[in-house]
C-alpha positions as CSV (number, residue, x, y, z in Angstrom):
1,X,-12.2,-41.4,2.9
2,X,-16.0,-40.7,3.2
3,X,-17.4,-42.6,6.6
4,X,-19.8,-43.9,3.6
5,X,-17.0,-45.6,1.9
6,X,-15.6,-47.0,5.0
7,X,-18.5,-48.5,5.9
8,X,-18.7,-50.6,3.0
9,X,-15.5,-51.6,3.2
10,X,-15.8,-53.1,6.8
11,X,-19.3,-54.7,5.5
12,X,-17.6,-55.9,2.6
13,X,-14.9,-57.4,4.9
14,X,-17.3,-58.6,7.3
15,X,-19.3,-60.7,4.9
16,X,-15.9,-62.2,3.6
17,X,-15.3,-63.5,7.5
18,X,-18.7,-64.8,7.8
19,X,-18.7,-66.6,4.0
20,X,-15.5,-68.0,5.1
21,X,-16.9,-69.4,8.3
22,X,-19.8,-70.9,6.7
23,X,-17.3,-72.8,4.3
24,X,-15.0,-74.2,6.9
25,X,-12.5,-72.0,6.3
26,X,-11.9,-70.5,10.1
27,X,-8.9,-71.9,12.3
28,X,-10.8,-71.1,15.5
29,X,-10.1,-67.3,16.3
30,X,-6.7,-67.7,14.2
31,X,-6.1,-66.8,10.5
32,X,-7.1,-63.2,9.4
33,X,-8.5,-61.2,6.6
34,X,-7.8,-57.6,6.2
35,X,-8.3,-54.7,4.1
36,X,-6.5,-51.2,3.3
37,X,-8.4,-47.9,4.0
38,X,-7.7,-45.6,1.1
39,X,-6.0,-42.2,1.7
40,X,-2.9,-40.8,1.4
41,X,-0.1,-41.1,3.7
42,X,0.9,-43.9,5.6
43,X,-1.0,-47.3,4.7
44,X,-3.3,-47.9,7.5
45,X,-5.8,-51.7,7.0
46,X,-8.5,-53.3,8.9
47,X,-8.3,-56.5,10.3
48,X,-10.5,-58.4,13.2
49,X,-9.9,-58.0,16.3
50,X,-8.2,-61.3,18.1
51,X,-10.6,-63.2,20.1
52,X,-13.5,-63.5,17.6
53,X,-14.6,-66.6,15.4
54,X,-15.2,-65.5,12.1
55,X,-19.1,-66.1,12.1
56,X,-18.8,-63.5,15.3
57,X,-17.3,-60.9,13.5
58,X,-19.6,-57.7,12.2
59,X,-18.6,-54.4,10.3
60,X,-18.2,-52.2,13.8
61,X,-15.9,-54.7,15.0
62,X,-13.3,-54.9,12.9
63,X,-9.9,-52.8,14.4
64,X,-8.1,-50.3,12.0
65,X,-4.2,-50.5,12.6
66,X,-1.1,-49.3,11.0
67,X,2.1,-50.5,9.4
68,X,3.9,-49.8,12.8
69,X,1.5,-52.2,14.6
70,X,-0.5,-49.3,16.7
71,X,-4.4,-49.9,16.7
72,X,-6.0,-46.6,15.7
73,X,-9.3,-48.0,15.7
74,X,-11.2,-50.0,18.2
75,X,-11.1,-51.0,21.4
76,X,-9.3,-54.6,21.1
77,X,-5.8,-56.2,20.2
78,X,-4.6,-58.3,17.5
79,X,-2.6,-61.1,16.4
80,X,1.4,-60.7,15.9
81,X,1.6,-63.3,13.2
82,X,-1.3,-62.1,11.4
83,X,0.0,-58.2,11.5
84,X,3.1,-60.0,10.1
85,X,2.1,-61.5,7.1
86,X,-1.0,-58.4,6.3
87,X,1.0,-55.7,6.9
88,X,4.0,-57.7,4.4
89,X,1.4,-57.3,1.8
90,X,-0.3,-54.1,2.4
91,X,3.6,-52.3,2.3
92,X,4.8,-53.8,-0.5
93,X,1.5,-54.0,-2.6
94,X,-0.4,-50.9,-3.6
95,X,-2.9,-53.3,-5.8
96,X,-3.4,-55.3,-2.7
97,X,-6.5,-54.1,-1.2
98,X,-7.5,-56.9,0.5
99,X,-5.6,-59.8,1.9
100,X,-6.9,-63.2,3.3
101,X,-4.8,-65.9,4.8
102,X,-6.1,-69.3,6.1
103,X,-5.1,-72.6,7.5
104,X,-7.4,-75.2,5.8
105,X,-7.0,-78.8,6.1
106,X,-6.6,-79.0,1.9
107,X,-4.7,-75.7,1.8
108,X,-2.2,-77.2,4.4
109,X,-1.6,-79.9,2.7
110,X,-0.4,-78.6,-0.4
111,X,1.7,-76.7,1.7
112,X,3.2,-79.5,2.9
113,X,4.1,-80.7,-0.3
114,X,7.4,-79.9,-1.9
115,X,5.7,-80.1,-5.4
116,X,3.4,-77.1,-4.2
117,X,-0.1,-76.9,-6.3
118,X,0.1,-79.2,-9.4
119,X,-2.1,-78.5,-13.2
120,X,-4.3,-81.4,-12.2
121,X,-8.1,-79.5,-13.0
122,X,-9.2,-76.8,-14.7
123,X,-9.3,-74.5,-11.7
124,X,-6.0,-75.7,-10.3
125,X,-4.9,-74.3,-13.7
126,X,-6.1,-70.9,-13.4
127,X,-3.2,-69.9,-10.9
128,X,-0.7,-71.7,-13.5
129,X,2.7,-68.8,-13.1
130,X,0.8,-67.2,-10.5
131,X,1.1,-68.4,-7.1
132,X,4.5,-67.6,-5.0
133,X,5.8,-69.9,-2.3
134,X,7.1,-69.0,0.6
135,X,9.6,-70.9,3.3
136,X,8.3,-71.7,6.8
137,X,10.3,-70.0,9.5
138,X,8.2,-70.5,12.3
139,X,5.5,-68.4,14.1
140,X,5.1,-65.0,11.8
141,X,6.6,-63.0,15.3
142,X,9.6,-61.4,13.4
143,X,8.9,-58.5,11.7
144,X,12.0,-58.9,9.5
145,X,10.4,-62.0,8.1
146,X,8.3,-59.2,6.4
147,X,10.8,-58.1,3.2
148,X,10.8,-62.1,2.7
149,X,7.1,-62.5,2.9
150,X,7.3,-59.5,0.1
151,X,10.0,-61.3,-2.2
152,X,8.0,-64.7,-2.0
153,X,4.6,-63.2,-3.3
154,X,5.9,-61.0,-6.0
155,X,3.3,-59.5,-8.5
156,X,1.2,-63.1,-8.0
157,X,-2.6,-63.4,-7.0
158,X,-1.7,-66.0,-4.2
159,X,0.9,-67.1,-1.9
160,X,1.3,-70.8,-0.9
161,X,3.3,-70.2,3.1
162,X,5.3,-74.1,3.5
163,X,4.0,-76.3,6.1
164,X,1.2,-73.1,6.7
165,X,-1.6,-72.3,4.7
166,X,-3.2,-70.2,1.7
167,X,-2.8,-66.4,1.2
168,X,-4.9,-64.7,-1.3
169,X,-4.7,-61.0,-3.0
170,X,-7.1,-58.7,-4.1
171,X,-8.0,-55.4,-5.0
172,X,-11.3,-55.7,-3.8
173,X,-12.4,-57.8,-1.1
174,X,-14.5,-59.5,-3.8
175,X,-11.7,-60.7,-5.9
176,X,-9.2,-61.7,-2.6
177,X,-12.4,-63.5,-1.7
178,X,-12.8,-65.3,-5.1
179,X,-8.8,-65.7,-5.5
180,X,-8.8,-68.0,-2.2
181,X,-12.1,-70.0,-3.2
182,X,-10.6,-71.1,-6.0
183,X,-7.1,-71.8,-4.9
184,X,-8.7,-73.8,-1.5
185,X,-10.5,-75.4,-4.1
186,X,-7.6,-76.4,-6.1
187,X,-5.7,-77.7,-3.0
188,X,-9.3,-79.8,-2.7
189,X,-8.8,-81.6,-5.8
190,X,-5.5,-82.4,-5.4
191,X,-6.0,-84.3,-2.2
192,X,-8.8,-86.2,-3.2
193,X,-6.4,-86.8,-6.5
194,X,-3.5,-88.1,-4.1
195,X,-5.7,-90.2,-2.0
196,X,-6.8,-92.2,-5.5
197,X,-3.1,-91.8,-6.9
198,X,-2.9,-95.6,-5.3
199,X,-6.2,-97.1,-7.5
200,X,-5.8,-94.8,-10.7
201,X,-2.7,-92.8,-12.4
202,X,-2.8,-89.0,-11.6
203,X,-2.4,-87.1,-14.8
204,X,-1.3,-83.2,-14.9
205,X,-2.4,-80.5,-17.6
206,X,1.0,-79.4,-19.6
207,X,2.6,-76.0,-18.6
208,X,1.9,-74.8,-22.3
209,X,-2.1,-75.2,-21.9
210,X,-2.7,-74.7,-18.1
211,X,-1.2,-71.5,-19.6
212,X,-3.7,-71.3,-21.9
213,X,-6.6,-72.0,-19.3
214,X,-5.1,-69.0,-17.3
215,X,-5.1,-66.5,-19.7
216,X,-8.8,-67.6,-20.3
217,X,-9.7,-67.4,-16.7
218,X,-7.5,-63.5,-16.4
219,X,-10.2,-62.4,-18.9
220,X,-13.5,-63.0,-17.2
221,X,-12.2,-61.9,-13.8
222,X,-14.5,-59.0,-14.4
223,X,-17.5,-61.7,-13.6
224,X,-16.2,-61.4,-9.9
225,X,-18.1,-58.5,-9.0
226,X,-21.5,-60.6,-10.2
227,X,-20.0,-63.7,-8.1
228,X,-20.0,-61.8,-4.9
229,X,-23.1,-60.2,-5.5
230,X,-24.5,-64.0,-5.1
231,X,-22.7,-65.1,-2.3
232,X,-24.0,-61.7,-0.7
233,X,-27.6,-63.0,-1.3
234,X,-26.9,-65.7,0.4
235,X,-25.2,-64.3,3.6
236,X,-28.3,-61.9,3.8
237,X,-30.5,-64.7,3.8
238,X,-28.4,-66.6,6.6
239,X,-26.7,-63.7,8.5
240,X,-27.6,-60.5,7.6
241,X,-25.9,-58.9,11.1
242,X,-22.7,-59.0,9.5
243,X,-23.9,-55.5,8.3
244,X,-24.1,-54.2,12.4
């Protein structure tokens, strides 16, 4: 991998953590986003270093580490739990390029709902078949939880983690980043849906057309790339140090 190509992949990255602090997506220095380096071999990904809020983080900060939990790159340690779940996904996914995982206050409490995310919108319908869910079994400190973590997300675009948060795949950072707008802003609706269910019936799209809706959304995913290109102007407008 060219040092060119790396370096746009940590900005790339880098402008994901600071978008996502800017939306209200950070948990404190908690919850991680990460992203593979390309090359042969053994997969190694980049991930932030543990201590950092997100609207800290910059391109020359982020760590480089690989499957076995050794940090190759940088000066500073990690999170257990988040090397967990990443390097689940990073193993067992060769399309997953990048991986983001949050702990929102909407995403949360889907994931405290047995019923998971329900057809109740448009966008809640674009991840209709394509979201796995995945059983809580405490702090992500085992290792072996990984081959579960692997089962649960399949061949989806998103994992729901039970009484966790939101996980999001992509094969760009652009499209992770896109994947868990979208699905936060699903979980968004549907909590502002279950705190009117008491004044107004709540009303799900059928399985048959929020199948429909996601077969239309699967074929302007190539729109992404224009998508991010905005949310770039904007960070360069507000932060442009996440380059540094």
């Amino acid at each position: 991998m060219t040092k060119t190509s790396e370096q746009q992949l940590r900005e790339e990255l880098a402008a994901a953590y600071r978008l996502a602090a800017m939306l209200g997506w950070e948990d404190t220095i908690y919850t991680h986003f990460s992203a593979r380096l390309p090359g042969t071999g053994e997969p190694r990904f980049l991930i932030n270093p543990f201590g950092l809020m997100f609207d800290e983080i910059s391109a020359s900060d982020l760590i480089v580490v690989d499957m076995h939990g050794n940090v190759l790159e940088g000066k500073a340690g990690y999170n257990q739990a988040g090397f967990t779940i990443h390097s689940a996904v990073h193993m067992a996914r060769e399309d997953a390029h990048c991986v983001m995982h949050t702990h929102t206050i909407a995403g949360m409490a889907v994931a405290a709902c047995r019923s998971g995310l329900l057809n109740l919108n448009q966008i809640s319908a674009e991840f209709h078949e394509r979201v796995g869910y995945h059983d809580y079994e405490g702090v992500a400190f085992n290792l072996e939880e990984r081959s579960r973590i692997q089962a649960s997300l399949g061949d989806n675009i998103a994992l729901i983690l039970r009484q966790h948060g939101l996980l999001s795949v992509g094969a760009t950072v652009p499209d992770a980043f896109q994947v868990m707008y979208y699905l936060n802003k699903a979980c968004e609706i549907q909590l502002a849906a279950a705190q009117m269910s008491a004044l107004a019936p709540v009303e799900t799209i059928p399985d048959a057309l929020a199948q429909h809706v996601s077969e239309q959304f699967k074929s302007v995913e190539h729109e992404r790339h224009d998508v991010w290109q905005a949310w770039l102007r904007k960070l360069e407008r507000l932060a442009p140090d996440y380059r540094d």
